[in-house]
C-alpha positions as CSV (number, residue, x, y, z in Angstrom):
1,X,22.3,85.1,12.1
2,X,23.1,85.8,15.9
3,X,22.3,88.9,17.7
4,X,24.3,90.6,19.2
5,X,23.6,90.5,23.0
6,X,22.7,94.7,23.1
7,X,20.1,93.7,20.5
8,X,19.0,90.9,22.3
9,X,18.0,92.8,25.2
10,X,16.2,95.4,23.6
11,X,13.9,93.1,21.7
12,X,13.3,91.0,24.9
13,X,12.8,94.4,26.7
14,X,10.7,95.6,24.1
15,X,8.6,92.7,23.9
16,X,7.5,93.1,28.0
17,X,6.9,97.0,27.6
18,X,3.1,96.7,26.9
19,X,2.8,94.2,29.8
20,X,5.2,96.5,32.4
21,X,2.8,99.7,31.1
22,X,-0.3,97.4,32.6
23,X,1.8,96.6,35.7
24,X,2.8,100.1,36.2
25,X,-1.4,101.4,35.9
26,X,-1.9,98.7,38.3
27,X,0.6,99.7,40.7
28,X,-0.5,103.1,41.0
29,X,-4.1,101.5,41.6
30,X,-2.8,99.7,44.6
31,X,-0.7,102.9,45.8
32,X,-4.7,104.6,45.9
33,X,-6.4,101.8,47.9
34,X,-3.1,101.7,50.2
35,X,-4.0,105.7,50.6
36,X,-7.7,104.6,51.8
37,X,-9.3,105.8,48.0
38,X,-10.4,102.4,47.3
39,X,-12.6,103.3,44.6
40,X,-9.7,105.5,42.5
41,X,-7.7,102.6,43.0
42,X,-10.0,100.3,41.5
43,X,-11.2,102.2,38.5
44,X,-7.3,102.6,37.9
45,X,-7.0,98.3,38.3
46,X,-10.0,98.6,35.7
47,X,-8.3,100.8,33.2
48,X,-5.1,98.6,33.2
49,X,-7.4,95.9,32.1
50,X,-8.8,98.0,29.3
51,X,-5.1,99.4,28.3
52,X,-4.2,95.7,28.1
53,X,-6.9,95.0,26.0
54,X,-5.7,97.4,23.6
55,X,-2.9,96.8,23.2
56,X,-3.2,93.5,23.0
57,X,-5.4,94.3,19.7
58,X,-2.5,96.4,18.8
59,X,0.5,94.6,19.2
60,X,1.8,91.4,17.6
61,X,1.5,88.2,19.3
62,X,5.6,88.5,19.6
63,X,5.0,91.8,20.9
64,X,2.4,91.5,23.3
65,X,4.6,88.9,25.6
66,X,3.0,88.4,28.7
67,X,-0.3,90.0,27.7
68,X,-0.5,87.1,25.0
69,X,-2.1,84.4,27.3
70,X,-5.0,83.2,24.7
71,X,-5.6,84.1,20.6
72,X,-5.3,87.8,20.5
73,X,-9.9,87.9,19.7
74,X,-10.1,86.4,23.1
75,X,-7.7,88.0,25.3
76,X,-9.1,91.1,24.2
77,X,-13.2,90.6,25.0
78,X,-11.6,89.0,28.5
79,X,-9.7,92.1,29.1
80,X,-12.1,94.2,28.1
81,X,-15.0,92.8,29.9
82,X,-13.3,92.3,32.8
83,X,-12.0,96.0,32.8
84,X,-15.8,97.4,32.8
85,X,-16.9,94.7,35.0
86,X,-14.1,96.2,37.7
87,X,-15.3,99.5,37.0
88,X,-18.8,99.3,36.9
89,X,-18.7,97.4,40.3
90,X,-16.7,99.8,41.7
91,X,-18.7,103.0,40.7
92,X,-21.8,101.3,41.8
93,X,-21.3,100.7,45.4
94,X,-22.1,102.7,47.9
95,X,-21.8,102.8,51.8
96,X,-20.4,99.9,53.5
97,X,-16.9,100.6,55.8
98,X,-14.9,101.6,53.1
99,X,-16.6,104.9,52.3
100,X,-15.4,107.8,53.6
């Protein structure tokens, strides 16, 4: 059965929402740092990690697209740890030039 080519596009463009939500999150984190608040920025980078990890637990494999890197257990501990890692380094330095 073919699909028609309106249907076509809204599965392929369904199937990248989740990742163009992370993208977006991630986007707005570099727009922060750009604005000199380094540490918004990368707690923002941090949550995008951690709103990729659930919805990679959420969605399909099919669904998921570019999320879907490894099996769905291990993108999401990767995601997930990485995301606090981000976070935690970022809340926990202080001084240095960047602080205003």
């Amino acid at each position: 059965m073919e699909l028609l080519p309106e249907q076509r596009w809204r599965s392929a463009a369904g199937r990248h929402l989740p990742f163009a939500l992370v993208l977006a999150i991630t986007f707005l984190g570099f727009v922060r740092i750009v604005q000199y608040h380094w540490r918004q920025g990368v707690v923002l980078i941090g949550l995008a990690l951690l709103v990729a990890a659930l919805l990679r637990i959420m969605v399909t494999d099919e669904q998921a697209g570019l999320l879907a890197i490894r099996s769905r257990s291990v993108d999401a501990l990767l995601y997930t740890g990485l995301g606090f890692a981000v976070i935690v380094v970022a809340m926990t330095i202080i001084g240095g030039p960047l602080e205003r």
